[in-house]
C-alpha positions as CSV (number, residue, x, y, z in Angstrom):
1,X,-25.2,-7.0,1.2
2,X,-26.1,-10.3,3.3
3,X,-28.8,-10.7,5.9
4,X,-26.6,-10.2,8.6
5,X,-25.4,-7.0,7.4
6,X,-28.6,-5.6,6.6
7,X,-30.3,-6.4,9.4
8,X,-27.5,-5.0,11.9
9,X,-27.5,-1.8,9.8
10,X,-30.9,-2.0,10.0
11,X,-31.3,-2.3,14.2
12,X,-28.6,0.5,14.5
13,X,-30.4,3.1,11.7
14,X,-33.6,2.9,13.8
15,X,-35.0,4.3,16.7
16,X,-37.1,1.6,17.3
17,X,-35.9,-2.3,16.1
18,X,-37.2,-5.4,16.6
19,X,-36.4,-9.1,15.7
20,X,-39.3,-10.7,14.1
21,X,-40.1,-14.9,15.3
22,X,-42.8,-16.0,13.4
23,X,-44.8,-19.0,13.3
24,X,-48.3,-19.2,11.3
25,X,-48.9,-15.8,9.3
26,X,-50.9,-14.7,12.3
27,X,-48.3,-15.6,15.0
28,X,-46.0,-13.5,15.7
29,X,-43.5,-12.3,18.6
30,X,-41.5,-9.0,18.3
31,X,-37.9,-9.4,20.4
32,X,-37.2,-5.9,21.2
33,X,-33.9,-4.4,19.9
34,X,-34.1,-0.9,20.2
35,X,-35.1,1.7,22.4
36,X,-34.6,-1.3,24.7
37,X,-33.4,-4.3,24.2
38,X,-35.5,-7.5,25.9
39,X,-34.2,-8.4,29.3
40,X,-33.9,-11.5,31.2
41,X,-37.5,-11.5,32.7
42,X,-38.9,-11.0,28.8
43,X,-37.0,-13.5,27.4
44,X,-38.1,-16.2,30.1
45,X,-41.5,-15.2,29.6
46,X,-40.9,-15.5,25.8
47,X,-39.6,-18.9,26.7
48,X,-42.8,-20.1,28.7
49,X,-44.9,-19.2,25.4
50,X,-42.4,-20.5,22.7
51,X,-43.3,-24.0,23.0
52,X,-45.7,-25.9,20.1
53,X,-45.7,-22.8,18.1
54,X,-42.9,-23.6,16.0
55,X,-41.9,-19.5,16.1
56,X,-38.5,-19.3,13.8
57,X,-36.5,-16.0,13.0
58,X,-37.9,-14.5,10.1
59,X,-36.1,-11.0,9.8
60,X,-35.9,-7.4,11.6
61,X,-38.2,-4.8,11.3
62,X,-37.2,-1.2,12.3
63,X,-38.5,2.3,12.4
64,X,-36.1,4.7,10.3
65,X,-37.8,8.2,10.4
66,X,-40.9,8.0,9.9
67,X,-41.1,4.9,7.5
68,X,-40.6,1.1,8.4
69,X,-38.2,-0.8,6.8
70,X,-37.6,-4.6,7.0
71,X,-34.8,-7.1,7.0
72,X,-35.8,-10.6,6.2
73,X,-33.8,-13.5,6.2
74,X,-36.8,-15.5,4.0
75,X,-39.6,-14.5,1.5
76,X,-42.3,-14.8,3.1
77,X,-46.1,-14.2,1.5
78,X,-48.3,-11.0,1.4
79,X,-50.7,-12.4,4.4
80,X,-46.7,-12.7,6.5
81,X,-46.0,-9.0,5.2
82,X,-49.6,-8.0,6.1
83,X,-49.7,-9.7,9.5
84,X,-45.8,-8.3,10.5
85,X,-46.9,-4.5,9.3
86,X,-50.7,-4.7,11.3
87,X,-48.3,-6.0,14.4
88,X,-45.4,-3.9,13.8
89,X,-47.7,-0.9,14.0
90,X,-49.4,-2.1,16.8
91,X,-46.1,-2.6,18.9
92,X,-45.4,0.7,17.8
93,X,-48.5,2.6,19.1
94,X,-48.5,0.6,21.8
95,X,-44.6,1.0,23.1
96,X,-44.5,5.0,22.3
97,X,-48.3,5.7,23.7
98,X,-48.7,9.6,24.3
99,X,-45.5,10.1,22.6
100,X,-46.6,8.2,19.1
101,X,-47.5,11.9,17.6
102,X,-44.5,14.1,19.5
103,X,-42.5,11.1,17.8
104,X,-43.2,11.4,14.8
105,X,-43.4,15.1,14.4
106,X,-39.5,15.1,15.9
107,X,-39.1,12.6,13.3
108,X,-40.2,14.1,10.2
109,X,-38.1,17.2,11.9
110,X,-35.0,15.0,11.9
111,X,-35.6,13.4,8.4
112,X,-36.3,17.3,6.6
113,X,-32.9,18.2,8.3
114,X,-30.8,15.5,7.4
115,X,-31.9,16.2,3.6
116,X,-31.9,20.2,3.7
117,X,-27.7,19.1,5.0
118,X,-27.1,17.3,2.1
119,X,-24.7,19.1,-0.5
120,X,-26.4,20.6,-4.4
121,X,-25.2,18.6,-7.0
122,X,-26.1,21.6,-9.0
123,X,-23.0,23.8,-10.1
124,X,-23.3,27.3,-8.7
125,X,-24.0,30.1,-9.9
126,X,-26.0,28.1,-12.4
127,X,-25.1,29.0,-16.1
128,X,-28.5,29.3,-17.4
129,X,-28.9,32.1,-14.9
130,X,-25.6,34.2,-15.7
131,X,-26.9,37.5,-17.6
């Protein structure tokens, strides 16, 4: 699978996505993706900041469930991974507020069903159990 493909399969799996710019390790800026993606006023204010930082796209970081999962278009080093993780969390916290703990919980809810739906590869009735 490519970048592209990853990271749009990525964005649409989660319920919250985010394109990652990235300058030093420590500078980071999160475009949001998903629940809402950035609007005009966000990007010009993104704009006003950009300049002398050297920010670059680096990748998409999402929440899938209850686990983050990344996209990146680069390696980048454990102090990048580190630094994107401490923020991504952050953003996280931060964006859901009140709701950080009901989403989860509805989460974890979602993630349970989606496995107890899946089909037994296990033939039935077993034949170890047949008297």
């Amino acid at each position: 699978m490519t970048y592209a493909e990853k990271s749009t399969q990525l964005a649409l799996d989660a319920s919250v996505a985010v394109l990652v710019l990235m300058g030093a390790p420590n500078d980071v800026e999160f475009v949001p993706i998903k629940p809402r993606a950035a609007d005009e006023a966000w990007r010009a204010e993104l704009k006003a900041r950009w300049p002398g930082r050297g920010l670059r796209s680096v990748g998409v970081i999402g929440l899938c469930g209850t686990s983050a999962r990344c996209a990146l278009r680069e390696p980048i080093g454990s102090d990048a991974v580190e630094a994107l993780a401490t923020a991504f969390f952050e953003y996280i916290r931060v964006l859901l507020g009140d709701d950080f703990a009901a989403h989860m919980a509805a989460a974890e809810i979602e993630e349970l069903e989606r496995h107890y739906a899946l089909e037994d590869p296990r033939p039935y009735p077993h034949p170890d159990l047949e008297a």
